[in-house]
N, C-alpha and C positions, 0 to 999 in steps of 0.2 A: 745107499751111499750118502744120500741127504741127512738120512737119521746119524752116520760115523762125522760128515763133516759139524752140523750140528753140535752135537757131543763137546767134539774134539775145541769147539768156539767156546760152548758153554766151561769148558774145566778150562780155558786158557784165559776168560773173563774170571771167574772164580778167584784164578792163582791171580792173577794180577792185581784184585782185591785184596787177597791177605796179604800179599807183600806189602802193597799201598797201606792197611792197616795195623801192620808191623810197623812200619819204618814212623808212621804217626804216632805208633804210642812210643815206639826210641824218644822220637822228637819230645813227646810230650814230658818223659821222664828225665831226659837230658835238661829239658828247661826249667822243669822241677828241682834237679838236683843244683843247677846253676841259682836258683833263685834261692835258696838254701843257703849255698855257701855266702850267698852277699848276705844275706840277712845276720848269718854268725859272723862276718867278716865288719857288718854295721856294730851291729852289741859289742861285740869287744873292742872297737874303735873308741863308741861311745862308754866303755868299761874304763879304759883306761885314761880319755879323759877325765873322767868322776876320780877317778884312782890319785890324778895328775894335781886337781883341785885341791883332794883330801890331803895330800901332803902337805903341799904350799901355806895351808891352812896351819897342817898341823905343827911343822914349822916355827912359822910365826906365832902361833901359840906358845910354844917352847923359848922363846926367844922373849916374848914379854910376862911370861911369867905367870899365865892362865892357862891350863891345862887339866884334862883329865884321862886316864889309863883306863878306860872298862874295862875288866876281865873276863873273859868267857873260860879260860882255865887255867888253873893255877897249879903250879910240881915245887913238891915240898922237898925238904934238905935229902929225905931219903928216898925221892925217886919219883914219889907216888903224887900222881896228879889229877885232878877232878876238874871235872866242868861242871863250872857256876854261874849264875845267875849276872848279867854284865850292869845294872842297874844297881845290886849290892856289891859288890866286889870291886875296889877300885883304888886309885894311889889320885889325889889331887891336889895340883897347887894354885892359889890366887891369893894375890895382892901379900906375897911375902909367907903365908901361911899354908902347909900341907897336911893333908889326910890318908891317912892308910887303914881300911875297912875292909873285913871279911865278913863273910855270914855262910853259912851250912844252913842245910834245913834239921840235919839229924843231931845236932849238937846240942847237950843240954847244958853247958857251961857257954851263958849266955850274956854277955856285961851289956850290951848291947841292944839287946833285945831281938837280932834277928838269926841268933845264932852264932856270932862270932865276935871281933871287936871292932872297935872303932879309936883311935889314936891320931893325935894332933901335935903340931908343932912348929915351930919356925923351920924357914928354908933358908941354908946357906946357899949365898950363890953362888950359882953352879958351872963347869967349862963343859961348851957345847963343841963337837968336834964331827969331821966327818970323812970316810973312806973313799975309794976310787970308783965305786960303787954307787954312792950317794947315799949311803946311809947316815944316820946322823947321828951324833953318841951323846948324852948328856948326864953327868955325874955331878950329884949335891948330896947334899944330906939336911936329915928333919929332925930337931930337936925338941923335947917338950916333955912334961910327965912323966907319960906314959909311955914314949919313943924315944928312941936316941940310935941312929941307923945311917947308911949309908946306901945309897940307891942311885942303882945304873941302869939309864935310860937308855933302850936302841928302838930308831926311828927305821924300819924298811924304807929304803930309796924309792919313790915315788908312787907309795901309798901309803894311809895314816895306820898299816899294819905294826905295832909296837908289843915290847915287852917289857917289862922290869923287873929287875934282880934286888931286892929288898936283903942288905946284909944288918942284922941288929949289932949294935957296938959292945953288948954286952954279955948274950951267947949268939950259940953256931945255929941258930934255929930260922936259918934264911928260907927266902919264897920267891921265887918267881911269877908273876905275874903277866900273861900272855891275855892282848887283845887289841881294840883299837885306839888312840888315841885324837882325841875332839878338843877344840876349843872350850873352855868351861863353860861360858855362854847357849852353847849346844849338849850339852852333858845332859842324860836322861838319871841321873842319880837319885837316893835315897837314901838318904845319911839316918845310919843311929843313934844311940844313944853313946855320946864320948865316955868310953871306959876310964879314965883319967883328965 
């Protein structure tokens, strides 16, 4: 009888262990899982601050007249769009004067040297506008040489996310331009050789 109550202590100590050792690793995984969501709940807080900057920035950039468009990809008139290089690929304006440069790696018609071209010209000044959204619109055009276009700028509402619609005045061979926009000051660029 000693040996069944025995027993019956020992598997009732046992079970009360694995529960107790269940409910600690709940505990442990729940606190895991909580400390997880603050962590992503932190990043994107601090995401969108950065995000909240970059605008403001980019803004103000647009508003005085220094700016620059990186491209990370570009969709030509008939559809077809690549991603490029955001250091060659770019639309920029400073102190009155703008640039519009492509480059390919695979292109052997090359004015440029990096594969594409490079084209300069004055900026007319431009109306800055903006939606219920907070985007921002900004339409000028660049005249010079080589260019003579008409280009429409949209600023994403509170991030330096932008794109630009490059229409040429002369034919239908327009480009858009998809990347982010920076102060020129801040621009990681590398300017060609001026095709004109």
């Amino acid at each position: 009888m000693k040996n069944v109550f025995f027993i019956a202590t020992l598997l009732c100590l046992l079970g009360s262990e694995m529960v107790s050792a269940q409910s600690t690793r709940k505990e442990r995984e729940q606190a895991w899982r909580e400390a997880r969501a603050k962590r992503r709940a932190e990043a994107k807080a601090l995401e969108s601050i950065q995000d909240s900057i970059a605008f403001i920035k980019a803004v103000k950039a647009i508003e005085e007249g220094n700016w620059v468009l990186e491209a990370d990809n570009m969709t030509f008139r008939n559809g077809l769009t690549r991603f490029v290089s955001n250091n060659t690929n770019y639309v920029a304006v400073h102190n009155g004067e703008g640039t519009v440069q492509t480059a390919f790696n695979n292109f052997v018609y090359s004015p440029n040297g990096l594969g594409g071209i490079t084209v300069e010209g004055s900026t007319s000044a431009g109306k800055i506008g903006r939606d219920k959204e907070g985007n921002v619109y900004y339409n000028f055009s660049i005249s010079g040489a080589g260019i003579s276009a008409t280009l429409n700028l949209s600023l994403t509402g509170g991030t330096n996310e932008a794109s630009i619609y490059i229409c040429p005045n002369f034919n239908g061979n327009t480009l858009t331009m998809n990347g982010y926009l920076y102060p020129y000051e801040e621009a990681t660029i590398f300017e060609g050789t001026t095709s004109w």
